[in-house]
C-alpha positions as CSV (number, residue, x, y, z in Angstrom):
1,X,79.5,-28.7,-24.9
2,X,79.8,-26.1,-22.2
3,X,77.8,-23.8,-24.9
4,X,75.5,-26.4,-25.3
5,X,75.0,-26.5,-21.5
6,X,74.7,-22.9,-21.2
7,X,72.0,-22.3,-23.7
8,X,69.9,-24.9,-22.2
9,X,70.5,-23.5,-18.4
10,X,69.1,-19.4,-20.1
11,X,66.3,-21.3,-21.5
12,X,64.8,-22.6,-18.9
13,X,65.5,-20.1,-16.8
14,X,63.4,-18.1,-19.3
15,X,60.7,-20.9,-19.1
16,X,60.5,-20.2,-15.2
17,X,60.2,-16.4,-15.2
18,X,57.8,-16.3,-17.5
19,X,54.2,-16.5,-16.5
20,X,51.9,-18.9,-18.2
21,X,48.2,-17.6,-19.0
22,X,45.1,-19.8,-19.0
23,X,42.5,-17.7,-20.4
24,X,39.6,-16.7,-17.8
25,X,37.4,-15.5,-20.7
26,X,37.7,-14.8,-24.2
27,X,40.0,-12.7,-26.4
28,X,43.8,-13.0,-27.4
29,X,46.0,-11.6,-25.2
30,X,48.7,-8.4,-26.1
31,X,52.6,-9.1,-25.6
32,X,52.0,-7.8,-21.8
33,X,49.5,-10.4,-20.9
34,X,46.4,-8.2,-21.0
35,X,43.7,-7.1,-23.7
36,X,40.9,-4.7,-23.6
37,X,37.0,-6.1,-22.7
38,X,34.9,-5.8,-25.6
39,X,32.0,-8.8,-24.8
40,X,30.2,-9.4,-21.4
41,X,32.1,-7.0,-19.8
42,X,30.1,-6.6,-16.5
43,X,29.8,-10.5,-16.3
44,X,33.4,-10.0,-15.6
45,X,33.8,-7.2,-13.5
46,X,34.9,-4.8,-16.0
47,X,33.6,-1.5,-17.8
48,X,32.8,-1.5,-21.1
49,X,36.6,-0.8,-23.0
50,X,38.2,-1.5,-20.1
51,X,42.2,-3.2,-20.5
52,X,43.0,-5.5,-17.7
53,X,45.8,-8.5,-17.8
54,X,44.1,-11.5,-18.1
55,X,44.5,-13.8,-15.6
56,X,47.8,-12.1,-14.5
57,X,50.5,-9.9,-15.2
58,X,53.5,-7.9,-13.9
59,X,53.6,-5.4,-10.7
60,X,55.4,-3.0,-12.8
61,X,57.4,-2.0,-9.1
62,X,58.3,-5.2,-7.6
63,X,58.4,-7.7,-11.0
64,X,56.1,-10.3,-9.0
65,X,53.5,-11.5,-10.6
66,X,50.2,-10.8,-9.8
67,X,46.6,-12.3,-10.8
68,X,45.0,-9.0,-11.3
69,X,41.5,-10.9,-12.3
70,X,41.4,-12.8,-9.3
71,X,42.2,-9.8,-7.2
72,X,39.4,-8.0,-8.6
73,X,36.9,-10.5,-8.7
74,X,38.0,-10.9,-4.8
75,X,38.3,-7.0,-3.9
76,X,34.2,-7.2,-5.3
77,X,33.0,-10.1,-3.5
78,X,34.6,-8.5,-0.2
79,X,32.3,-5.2,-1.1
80,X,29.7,-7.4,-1.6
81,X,30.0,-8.9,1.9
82,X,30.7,-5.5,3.6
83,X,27.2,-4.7,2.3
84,X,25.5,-7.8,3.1
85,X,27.1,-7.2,6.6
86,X,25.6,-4.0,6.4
87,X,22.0,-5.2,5.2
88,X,22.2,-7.8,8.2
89,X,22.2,-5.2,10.8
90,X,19.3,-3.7,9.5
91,X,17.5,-6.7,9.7
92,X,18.3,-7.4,13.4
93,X,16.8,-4.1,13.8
94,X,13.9,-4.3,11.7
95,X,12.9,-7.6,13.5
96,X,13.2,-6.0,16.9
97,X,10.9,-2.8,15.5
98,X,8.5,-5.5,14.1
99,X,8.6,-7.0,17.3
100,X,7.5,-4.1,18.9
101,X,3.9,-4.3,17.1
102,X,4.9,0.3,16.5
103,X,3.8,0.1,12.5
104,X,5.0,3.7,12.1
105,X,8.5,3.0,13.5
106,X,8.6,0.3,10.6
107,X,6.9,2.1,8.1
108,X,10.4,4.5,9.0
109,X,12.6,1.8,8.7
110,X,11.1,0.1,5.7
111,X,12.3,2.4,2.7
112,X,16.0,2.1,4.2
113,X,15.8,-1.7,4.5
114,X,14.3,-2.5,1.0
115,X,16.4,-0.3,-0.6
116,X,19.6,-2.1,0.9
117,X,18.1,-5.3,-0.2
118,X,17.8,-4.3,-3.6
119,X,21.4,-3.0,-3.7
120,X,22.8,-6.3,-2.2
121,X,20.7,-8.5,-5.0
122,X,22.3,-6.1,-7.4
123,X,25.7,-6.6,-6.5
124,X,25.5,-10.2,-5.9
125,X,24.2,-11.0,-9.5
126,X,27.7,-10.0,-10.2
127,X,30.2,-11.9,-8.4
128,X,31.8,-14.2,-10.1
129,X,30.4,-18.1,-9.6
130,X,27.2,-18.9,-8.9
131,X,27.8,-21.3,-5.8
132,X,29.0,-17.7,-4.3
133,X,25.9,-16.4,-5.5
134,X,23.7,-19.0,-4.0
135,X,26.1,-18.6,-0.8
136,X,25.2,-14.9,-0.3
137,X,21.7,-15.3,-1.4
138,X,21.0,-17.3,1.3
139,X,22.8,-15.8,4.0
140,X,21.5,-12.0,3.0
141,X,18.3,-12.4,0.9
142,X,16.4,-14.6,2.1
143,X,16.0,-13.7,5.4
144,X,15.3,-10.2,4.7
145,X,13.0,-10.9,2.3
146,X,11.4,-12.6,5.0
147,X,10.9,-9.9,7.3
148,X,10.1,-7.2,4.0
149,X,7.4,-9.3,3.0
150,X,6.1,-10.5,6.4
151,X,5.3,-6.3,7.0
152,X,4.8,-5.1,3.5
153,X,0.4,-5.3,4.1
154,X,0.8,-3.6,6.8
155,X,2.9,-1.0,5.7
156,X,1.0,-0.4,2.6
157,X,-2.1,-0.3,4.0
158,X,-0.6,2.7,6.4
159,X,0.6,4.7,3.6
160,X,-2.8,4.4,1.3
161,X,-4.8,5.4,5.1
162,X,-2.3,8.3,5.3
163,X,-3.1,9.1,1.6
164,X,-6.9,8.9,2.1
165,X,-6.9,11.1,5.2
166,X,-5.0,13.7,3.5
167,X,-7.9,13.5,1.1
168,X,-10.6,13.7,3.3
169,X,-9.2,17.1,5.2
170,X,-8.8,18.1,1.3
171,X,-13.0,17.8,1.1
172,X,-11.9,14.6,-1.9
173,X,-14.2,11.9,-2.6
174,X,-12.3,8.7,-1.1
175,X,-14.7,5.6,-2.2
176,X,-12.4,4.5,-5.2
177,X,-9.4,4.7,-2.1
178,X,-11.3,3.1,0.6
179,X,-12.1,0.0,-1.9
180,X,-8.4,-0.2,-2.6
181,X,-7.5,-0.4,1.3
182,X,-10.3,-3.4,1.3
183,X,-8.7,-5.2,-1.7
184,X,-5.2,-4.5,-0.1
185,X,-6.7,-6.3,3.5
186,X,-7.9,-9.3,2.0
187,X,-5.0,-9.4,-0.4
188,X,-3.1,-9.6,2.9
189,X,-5.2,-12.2,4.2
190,X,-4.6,-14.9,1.3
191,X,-0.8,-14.1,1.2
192,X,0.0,-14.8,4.1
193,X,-1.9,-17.5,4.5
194,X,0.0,-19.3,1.5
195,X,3.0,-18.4,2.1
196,X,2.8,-19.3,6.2
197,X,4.7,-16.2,7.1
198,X,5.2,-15.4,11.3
199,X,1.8,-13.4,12.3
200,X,3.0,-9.8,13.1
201,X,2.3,-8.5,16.5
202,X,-1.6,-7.7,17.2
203,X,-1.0,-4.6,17.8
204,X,-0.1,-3.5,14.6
205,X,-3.7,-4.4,12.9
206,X,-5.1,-3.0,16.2
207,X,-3.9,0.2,15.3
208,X,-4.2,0.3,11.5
209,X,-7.7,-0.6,12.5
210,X,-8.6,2.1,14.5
211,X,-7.1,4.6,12.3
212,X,-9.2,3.2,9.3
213,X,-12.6,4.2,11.5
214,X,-11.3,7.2,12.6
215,X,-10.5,8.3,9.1
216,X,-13.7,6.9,7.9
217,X,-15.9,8.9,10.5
218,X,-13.9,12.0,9.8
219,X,-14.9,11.3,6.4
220,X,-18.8,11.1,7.5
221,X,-18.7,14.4,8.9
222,X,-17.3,16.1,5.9
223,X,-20.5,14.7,3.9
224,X,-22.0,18.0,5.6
225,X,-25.4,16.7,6.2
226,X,-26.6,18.7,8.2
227,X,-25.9,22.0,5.9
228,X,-27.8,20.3,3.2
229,X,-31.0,20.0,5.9
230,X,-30.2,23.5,6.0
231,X,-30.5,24.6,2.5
232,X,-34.3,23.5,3.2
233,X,-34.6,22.0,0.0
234,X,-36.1,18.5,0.2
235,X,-35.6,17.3,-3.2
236,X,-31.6,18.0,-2.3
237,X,-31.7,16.4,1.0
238,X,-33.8,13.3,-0.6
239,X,-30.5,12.9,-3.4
240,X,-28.3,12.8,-0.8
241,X,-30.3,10.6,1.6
242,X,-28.9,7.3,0.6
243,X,-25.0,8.0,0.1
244,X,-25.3,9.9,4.3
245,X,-26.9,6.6,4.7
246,X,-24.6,4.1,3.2
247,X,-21.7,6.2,5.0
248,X,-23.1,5.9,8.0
249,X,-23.3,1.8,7.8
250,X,-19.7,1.9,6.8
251,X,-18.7,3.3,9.3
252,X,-20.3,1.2,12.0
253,X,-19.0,-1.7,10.1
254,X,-15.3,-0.1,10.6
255,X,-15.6,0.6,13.9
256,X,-16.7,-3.0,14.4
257,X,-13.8,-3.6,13.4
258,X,-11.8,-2.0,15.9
259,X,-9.8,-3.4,18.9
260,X,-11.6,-3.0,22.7
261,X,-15.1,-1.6,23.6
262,X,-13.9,1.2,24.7
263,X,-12.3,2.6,21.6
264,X,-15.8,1.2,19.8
265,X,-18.2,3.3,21.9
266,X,-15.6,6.3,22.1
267,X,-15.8,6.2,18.1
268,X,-19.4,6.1,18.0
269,X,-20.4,8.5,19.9
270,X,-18.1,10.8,18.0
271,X,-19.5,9.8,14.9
272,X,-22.2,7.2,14.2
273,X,-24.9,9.1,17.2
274,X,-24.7,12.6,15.7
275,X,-24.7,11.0,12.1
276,X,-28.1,9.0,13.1
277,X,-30.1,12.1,14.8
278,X,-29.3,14.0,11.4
279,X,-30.5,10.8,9.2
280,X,-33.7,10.2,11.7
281,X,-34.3,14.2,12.1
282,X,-35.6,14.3,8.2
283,X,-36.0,10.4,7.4
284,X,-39.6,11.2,7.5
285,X,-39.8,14.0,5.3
286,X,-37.8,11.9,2.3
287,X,-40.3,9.0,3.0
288,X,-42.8,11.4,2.3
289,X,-41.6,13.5,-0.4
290,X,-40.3,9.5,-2.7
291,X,-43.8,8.4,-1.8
292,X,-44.9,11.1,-3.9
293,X,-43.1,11.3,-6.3
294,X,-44.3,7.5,-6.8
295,X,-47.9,8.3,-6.6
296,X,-47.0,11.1,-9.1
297,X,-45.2,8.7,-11.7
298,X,-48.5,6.7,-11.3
299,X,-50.3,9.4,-12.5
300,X,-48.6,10.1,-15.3
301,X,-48.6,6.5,-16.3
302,X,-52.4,5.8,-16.3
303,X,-52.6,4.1,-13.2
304,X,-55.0,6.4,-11.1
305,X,-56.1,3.9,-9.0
306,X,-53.1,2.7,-7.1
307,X,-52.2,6.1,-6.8
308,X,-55.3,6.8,-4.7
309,X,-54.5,4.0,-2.9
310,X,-50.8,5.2,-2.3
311,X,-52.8,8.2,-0.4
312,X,-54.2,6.5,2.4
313,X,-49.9,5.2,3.3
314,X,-48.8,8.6,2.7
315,X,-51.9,9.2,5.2
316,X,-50.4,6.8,7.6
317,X,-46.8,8.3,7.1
318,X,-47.5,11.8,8.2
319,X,-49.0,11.0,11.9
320,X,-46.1,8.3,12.0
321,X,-43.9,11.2,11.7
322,X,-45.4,13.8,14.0
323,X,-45.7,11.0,16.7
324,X,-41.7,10.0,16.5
325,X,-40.9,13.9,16.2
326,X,-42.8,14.5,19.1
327,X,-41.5,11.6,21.1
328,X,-37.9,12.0,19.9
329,X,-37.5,15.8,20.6
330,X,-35.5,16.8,17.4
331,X,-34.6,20.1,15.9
332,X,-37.6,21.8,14.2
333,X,-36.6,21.4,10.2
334,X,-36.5,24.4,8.2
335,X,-40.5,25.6,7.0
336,X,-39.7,25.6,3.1
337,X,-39.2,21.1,3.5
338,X,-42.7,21.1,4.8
339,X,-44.0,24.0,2.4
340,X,-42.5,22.1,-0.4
341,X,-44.1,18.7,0.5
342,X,-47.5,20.6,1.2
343,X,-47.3,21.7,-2.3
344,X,-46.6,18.7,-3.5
345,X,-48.9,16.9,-2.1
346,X,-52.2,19.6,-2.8
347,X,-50.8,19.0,-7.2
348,X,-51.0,15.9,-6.4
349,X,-54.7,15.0,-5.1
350,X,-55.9,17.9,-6.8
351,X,-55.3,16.1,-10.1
352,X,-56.5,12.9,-8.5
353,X,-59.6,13.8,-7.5
C-alpha cells in the first residue's frame, strides 16, 4: 500500500513540474519543448531556420519556466511603441512647422518624417494580432498620414521649382517642367478638395507662388531676345517672334498670380517692361517681313491679284511703323533688318508688276 501511495505522490509530482504546451503555431515540438521555424516565419517573429521553444520552455539557470514566444512577441510590440513614440514627436513638430506657413523648414522636415512613418507601418504589420495592429495604426498612422498628405502638394511643387530653376541657370528648355508644376497645382486642387484636408497656411502658396514668377521671368530673360535682334537677321528674329511672345504672356499670367501689388509691379518691371520694349522695338519689322512672305506664296500660287492687293497693307504697315518708332523712341534696329526687307520687298513687286 505505502508503495502504492508512493508511486502515485512521484507521479503527480511529475505531472506538476512539467510544463504543458498548447501549440502557438505549427510543427511538432523536440523533447526540450522547442523546434526550428521552417513556414511563415516573420508572421511569427522569427528568422528563417530559427529554433525557439514553443510557447515556453526552461531558464536553463533558474529552472522556471518561461514563455519565450510571448516574451518575444512582447519585447517587439514594445519596439514597436518606442518608435511610434518616436514618430509622434515628429509629428508634434511637423504640425507646428506647418503651422508656421515656412514651406522650406517643412520641405526639411519632410524626408525625416515620411521615412519614420514608413518604418513604423513596417513594423506594425508584424506584431502579433491584428486588434494591436489596428490599435497602433490608429494612434501612429493615421494622424501622420494626415499631416504628410495635408503638405505633400506643396512640397512637391517646391522641389520640381527648385529642379526647374536649376535648369533655367543651366540655359535648359523648361516647358515640359513648367506643365508638370501646372498638372501638379491643379492635382492639388481636386485632392484636397475630396479628401477635406485642413487648408495649409496662406503663406505657403504665397510663397511657392512668387517663386514660380520669379523663376518664370528669369526664364524670359535667358530666351536672349535681344541678342537675336542683334544678329540682324530678320528671318531669325521672325522664328523666334512667337515663342518671346508666348513667354512673355506666361509670365504676366504667373505674376498674376502672385500675392500683394507690390510684389506684382516689383516683378514686372524686372521682367515683363524690358521683355515688351524688345517685342514692340521689331514687332513691325516681323509684321512686315510675314506679310511678305504671304504676298510672295501668292505669287507662287497663281493668285497675282490679291497679292497686289496685299501691297497697298504692306503700304499702310510701313508709315504705321515709322510713326510708332518715332513716337515711342526705341533703339535704332540693326541696318541689315531693314536692308533685308528692302530686298525683299523690290523681288517682290518687281515680279508683280
Amino acid at each position: 500500500m505505502k508503495k502504492i501511495i508512493f508511486n502515485s505522490f512521484l507521479f503527480g509530482l511529475v505531472v506538476l513540474l512539467t510544463p504543458t504546451f498548447a501549440s502557438a503555431h505549427p510543427g511538432n515540438t523536440d523533447s526540450n519543448g522547442g523546434h526550428y521555424c521552417w513556414t511563415n516565419c516573420e508572421e511569427w517573429g522569427y528568422d528563417y531556420g530559427e529554433y525557439h521553444y514553443h510557447n515556453g520552455g526552461y531558464d536553463d539557470y533558474l529552472y522556471n519556466y518561461v514563455d519565450y514566444e510571448k516574451q518575444l512577441r512582447q519585447e517587439y510590440y514594445n519596439e514597436t511603441v518606442s518608435e511610434g513614440d518616436y514618430l509622434l514627436k515628429l509629428l508634434s513638430n511637423f504640425n507646428s512647422v506647418i503651422s508656421s506657413g515656412d514651406i522650406k523648414k517643412i520641405d526639411g522636415l519632410y524626408d525625416q518624417f515620411t521615412e519614420q512613418i514608413s518604418y513604423v507601418e513596417y513594423m506594425i504589420g508584424s506584431v502579433y494580432g491584428s486588434e494591436n495592429r489596428d490599435k497602433l495604426i490608429r494612434k501612429y498612422i493615421r494622424p501622420s498620414k494626415i499631416a504628410k498628405e495635408r503638405v505633400i502638394y506643396e512640397v512637391s511643387q517646391l522641389r520640381l521649382l527648385s529642379d526647374i530653376s536649376y535648369y533655367v541657370n543651366a540655359d535648359y528648355d523648361v516647358d515640359d517642367e513648367f506643365a508638370k508644376l501646372n498638372r501638379l497645382v491643379k492635382r492639388a486642387e481636386q485632392i484636397k478638395k475630396a479628401g477635406g484636408y485642413q487648408a495649409v497656411p496662406p503663406k505657403i502658396n504665397h510663397y511657392l507662388r512668387y517663386q514660380e514668377a520669379l523663376i518664370q521671368g528669369n526664364y524670359l530673360n535667358k530666351i536672349y531676345f535681344n541678342e537675336i535682334i542683334e544678329t540682324g537677321s530678320i528671318s531669325y528674329i521672325s522664328e523666334e517672334y512667337d515663342y518671346f511672345t508666348k513667354q512673355i504672356q506666361i509670365t504676366q499670367a504667373k505674376i498674376g498670380k502672385v500675392y500683394g501689388e507690390d510684389n506684382r509691379n516689383k516683378l514686372e518691371n524686372q521682367f515683363v517692361r524690358p521683355a515688351k520694349i524688345l517685342k514692340e522695338r521689331v514687332i513691325y519689322e516681323v509684321s512686315q517681313y510675314r506679310l511678305l512672305e504671304e504676298i510672295e506664296s501668292l505669287y507662287y500660287s497663281g493668285d497675282e491679284s490679291t497679292a497686289r492687293n496685299y501691297l497697298s497693307k504692306l503700304d499702310r504697315l510701313q508709315r504705321r511703323a515709322i510713326e510708332i518708332k518715332a513716337a515711342g523712341g526705341y533703339k535704332s534696329l540693326p541696318p541689315s533688318i531693314n536692308n533685308e526687307l528692302e530686298s525683299f520687298e523690290d523681288w517682290i513687286r518687281n515680279n508683280l508688276e
